[in-house]
C-alpha positions in Angstrom: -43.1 38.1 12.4 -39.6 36.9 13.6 -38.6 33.8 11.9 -36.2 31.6 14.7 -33.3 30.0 12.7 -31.8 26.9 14.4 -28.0 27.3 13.5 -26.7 24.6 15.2 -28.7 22.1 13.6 -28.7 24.0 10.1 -24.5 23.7 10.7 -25.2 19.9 11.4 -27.1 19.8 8.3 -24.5 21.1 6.2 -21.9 19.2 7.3 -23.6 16.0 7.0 -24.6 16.6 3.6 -21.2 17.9 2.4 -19.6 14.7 4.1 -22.4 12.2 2.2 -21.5 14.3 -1.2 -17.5 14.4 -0.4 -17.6 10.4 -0.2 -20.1 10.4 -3.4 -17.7 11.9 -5.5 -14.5 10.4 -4.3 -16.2 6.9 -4.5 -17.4 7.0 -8.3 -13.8 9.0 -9.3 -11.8 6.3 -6.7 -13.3 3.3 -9.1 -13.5 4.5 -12.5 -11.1 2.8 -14.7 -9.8 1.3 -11.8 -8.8 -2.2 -13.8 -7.0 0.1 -16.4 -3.9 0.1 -13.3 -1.5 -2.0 -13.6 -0.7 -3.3 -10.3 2.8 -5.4 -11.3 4.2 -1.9 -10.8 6.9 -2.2 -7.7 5.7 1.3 -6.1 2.0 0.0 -6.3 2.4 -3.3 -5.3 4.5 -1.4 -2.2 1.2 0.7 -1.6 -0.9 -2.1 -1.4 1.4 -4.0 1.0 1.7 -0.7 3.8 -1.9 -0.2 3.8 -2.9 -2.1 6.9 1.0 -1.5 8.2 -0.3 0.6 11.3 -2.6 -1.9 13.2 0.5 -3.7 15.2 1.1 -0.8 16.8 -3.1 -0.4 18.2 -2.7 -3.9 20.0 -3.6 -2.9 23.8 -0.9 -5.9 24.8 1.6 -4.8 22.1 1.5 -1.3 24.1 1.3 -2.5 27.6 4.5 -4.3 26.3 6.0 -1.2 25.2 5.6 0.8 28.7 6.9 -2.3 30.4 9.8 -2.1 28.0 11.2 1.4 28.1 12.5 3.2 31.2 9.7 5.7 31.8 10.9 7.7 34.4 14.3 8.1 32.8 12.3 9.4 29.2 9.8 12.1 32.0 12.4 12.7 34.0 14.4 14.8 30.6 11.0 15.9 29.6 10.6 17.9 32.3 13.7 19.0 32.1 13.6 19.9 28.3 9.6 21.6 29.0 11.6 23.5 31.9 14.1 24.7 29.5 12.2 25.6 26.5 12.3 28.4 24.5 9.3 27.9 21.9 6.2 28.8 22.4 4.4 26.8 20.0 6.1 23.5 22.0 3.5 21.6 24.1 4.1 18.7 26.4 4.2 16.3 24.0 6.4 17.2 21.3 9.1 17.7 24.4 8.1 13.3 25.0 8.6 13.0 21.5 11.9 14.9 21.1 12.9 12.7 24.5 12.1 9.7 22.9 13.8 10.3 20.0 17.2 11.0 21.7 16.5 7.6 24.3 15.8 5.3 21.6 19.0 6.4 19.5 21.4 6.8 22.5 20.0 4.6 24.9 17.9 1.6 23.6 17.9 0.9 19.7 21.3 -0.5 18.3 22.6 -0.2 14.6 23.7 -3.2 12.8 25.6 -3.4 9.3 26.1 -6.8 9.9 26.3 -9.2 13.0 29.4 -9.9 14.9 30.7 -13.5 15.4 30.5 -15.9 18.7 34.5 -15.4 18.7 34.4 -11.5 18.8 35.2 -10.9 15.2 33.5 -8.6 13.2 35.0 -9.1 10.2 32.1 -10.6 8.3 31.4 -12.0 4.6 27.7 -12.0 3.4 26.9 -15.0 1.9 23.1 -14.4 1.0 19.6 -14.7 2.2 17.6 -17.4 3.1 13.9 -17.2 3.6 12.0 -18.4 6.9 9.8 -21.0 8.2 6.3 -19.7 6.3 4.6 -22.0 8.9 6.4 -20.9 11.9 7.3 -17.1 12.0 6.1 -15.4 15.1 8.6 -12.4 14.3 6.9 -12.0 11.1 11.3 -12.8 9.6 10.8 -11.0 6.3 14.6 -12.5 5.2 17.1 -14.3 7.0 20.8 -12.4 6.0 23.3 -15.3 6.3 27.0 -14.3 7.4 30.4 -16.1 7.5 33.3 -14.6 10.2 36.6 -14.2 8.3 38.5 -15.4 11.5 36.9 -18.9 12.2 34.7 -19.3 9.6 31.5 -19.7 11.8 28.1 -19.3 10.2 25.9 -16.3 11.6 22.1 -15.2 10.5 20.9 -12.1 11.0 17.1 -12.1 10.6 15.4 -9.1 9.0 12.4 -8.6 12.1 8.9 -7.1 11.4 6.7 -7.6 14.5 7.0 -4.9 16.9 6.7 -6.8 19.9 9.7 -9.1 18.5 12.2 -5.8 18.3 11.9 -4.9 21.7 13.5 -7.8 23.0 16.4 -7.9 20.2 16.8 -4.0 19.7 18.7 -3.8 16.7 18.6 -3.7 13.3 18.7 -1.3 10.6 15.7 1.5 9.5 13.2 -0.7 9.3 13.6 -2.0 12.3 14.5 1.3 14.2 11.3 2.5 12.5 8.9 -0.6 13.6 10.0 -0.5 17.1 10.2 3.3 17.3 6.5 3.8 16.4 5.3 1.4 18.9 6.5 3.0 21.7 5.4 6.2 20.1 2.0 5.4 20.1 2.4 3.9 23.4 3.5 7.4 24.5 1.3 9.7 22.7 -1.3 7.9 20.7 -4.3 8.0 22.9 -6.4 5.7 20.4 -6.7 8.8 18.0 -5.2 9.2 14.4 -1.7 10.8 15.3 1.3 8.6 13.4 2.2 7.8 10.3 4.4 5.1 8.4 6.2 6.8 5.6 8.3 4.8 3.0 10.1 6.0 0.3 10.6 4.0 -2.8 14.5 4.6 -2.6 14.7 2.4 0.2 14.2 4.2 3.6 11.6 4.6 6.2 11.1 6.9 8.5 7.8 8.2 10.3 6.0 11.5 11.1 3.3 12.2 14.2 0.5 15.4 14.5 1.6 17.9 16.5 -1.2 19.9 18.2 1.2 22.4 19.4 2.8 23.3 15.7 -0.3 22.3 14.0 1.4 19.7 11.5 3.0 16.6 11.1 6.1 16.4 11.7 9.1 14.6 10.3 10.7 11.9 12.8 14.2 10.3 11.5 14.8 7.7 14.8 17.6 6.4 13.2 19.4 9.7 13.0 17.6 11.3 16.1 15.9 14.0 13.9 13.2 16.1 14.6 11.3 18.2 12.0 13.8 18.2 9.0 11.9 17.4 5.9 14.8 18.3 3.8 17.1 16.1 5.9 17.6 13.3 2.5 17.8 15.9 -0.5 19.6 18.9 1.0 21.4 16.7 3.8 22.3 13.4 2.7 22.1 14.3 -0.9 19.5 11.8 -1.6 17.6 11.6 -4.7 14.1 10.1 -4.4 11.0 9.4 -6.7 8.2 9.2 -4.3 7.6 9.2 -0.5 4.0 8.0 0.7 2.7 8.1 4.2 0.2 5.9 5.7 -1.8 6.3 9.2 -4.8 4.8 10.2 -7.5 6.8 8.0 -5.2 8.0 5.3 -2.6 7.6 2.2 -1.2 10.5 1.2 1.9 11.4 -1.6 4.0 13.6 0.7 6.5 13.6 -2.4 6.5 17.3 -2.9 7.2 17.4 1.0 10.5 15.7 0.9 11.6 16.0 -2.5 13.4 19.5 -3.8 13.5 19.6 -7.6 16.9 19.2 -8.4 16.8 15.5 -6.4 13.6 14.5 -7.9 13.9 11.4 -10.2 11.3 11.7 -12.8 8.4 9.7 -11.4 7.2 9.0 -14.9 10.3 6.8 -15.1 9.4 4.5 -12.2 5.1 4.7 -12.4 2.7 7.5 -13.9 2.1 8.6 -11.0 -1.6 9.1 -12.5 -1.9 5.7 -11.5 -0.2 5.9 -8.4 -2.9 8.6 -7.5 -5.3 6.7 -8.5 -4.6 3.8 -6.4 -4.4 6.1 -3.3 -7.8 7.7 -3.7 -9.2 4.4 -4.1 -7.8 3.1 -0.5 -8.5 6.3 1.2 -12.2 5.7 -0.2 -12.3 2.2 1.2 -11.1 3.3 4.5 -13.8 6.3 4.4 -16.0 3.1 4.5 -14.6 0.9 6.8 -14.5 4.2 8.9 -18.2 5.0 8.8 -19.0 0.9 9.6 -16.9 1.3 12.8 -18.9 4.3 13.8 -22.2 3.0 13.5 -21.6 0.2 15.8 -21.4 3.0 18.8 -23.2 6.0 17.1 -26.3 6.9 15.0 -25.9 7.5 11.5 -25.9 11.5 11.6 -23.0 11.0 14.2 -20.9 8.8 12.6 -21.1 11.3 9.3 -20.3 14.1 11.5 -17.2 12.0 12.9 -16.2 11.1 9.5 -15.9 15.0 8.5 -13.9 15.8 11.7 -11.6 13.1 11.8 -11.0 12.2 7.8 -12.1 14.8 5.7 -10.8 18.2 7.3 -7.4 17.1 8.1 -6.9 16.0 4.4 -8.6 19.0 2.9 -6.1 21.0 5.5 -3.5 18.6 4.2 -3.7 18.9 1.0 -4.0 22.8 0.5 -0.9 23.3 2.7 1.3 20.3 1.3 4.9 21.9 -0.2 8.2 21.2 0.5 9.8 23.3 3.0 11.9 25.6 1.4 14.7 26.1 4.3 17.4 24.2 4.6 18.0 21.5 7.3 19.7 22.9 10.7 23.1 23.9 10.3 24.3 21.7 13.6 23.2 18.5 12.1 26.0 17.0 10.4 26.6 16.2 6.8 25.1 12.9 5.5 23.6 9.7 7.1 25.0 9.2 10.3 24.1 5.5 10.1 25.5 2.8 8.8 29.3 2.1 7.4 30.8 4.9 5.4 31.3 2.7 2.3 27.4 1.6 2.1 26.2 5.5 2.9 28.3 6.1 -0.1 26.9 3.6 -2.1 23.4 4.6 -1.8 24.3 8.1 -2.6 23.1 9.5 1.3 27.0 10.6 2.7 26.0 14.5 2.2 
């Protein structure tokens, strides 16, 4: 007597119970000892102020606002050209928008600022400090206001530090974290397509930069708008000469340590120094649980239970098991045409921050 073995629905099976077990786990681990963390520490408290840092940019309007912003058929028009002219394989359509976007936003759209130029022309500027904003009244979401006097005629000029999105791409300039909050709006408004494909990266040595998923190379991929780089990973150690302690990454679903991606060994600054990054781990794995939640509630709104389990395990937890297992820092060097050290911002302060190569 044959026996008939439904695979499809023993496969469904498996995966649902696997995804039920995976959350299990992670959940009890995620909130044991979780009040032994000691959240005062600067690179925690960081975490827990980027965890929500990628909704602006899923804002239907904040989009729309985007594509009426940026010259579309200037951006296609090179894309085709650079698809035309290609000579990897393992490009798709996309990553040739990407690469477009990143040259057009540099080149074309985004302006640098070290500091603001007077009424009278001069830019011969004194800082003078910060202010803070209006809490009550801040639709740029003004994080600091930097206040300037001109050398020449002594006029007083503010330069405020921008955080909405929206905001940017009506004053276009700034400095990485602007470049960075702007850039990734239009970047979603490009290739985003309502799924999980950018990420907000910060570094506790003060920059920002941002990665999306390629389909066509089968990664994420380092984006530097600021510097108009594509896929350099070792751009701040082996580049700039950068030393760095950590680097997270933040999209939608996830919050991942991408340290070992962007830090050799001989720039690494002992992260015991700064936070045991036991505790930074910790804190991680206790987000990435909550949004495995918050995740599953969305779902069940649209989609039976056994669905929305199945959705969690294709959209969360295979791309971090993928993640995770191949997660090392490239060991090639950055490409020899880009040149030595930060290309942005004045000599003196590149040199200051120990980023001039």
């Amino acid at each position: 007597m044959s026996t008939s073995i439904d695979y499809a629905s023993l496969k469904d099976r498996l995966i649902i119970e696997y995804a039920k077990r995976k959350v299990s786990i992670e959940k009890k681990a995620a909130t044991t000892n979780l009040h032994e963390i000691q959240w005062s520490f600067p690179v925690i408290q960081s975490i827990y102020r980027q965890v929500d840092c990628l909704a602006p940019y899923k804002d239907p309007a904040a989009l729309d606002k985007a594509l009426d912003t940026i010259d579309l058929a200037k951006i296609y028009e090179n894309v085709e050209r650079r698809e035309r002219e290609n000579t990897n394989p393992k490009l798709k359509y996309d990553d040739f928008v990407v690469l477009e976007l990143l040259r057009y936003f540099k080149h074309d759209f985004f302006t640098w600022v070290n500091s603001p130029s007077c009424q009278c022309g001069s830019p011969d500027m004194v800082n003078r400090g910060i202010k803070r904003p209006d809490s009550a009244n801040n639709p740029d979401l003004v994080s600091i206001i930097e206040v300037y006097q001109c050398r020449n005629c002594n006029h007083t000029v503010e330069f405020p530090r921008i955080n909405n999105p929206v905001s940017l791409l009506r004053t276009r300039k700034g400095r990485c974290g602007e470049w960075v909050n702007c850039f990734l709006l239009i970047l979603e408004a490009l290739i985003g397509e309502g799924k999980d494909r950018i990420r907000y990266v910060w570094n506790n040595e003060d920059h920002v930069w941002c990665e999306y998923y390629s389909n066509g190379l089968e990664k994420w991929v380092h984006l530097d708008p600021c510097e108009a780089v594509f896929d350099e990973p070792l751009l701040y150690c082996e580049n700039w000469g950068k030393r760095m302690s950590y680097v997270i990454g933040f999209n939608m679903n996830t919050i991942i340590d991408l340290s070992q991606k962007y830090i050799t060994k001989d720039k690494q600054i002992d992260q015991s120094d700064i936070v045991d990054p036991k505790k930074v781990q910790k804190v991680i794995n206790f987000y990435n649980v909550k949004r495995l939640g918050e995740y599953l509630v969305k779902e069940r709104l649209t989609h039976t239970e056994n669905e929305s389990w199945k959705a969690l395990y294709t959209d969360i937890i295979v791309p971090r098991n993928r993640e995770h297992k191949g997660l090392s820092t490239d060991k090639a060097t950055p490409s020899s045409d880009l040149p030595t050290g930060r290309q942005t911002g004045s000599a003196e302060w590149t040199k200051a921050r120990g980023e001039d190569g």
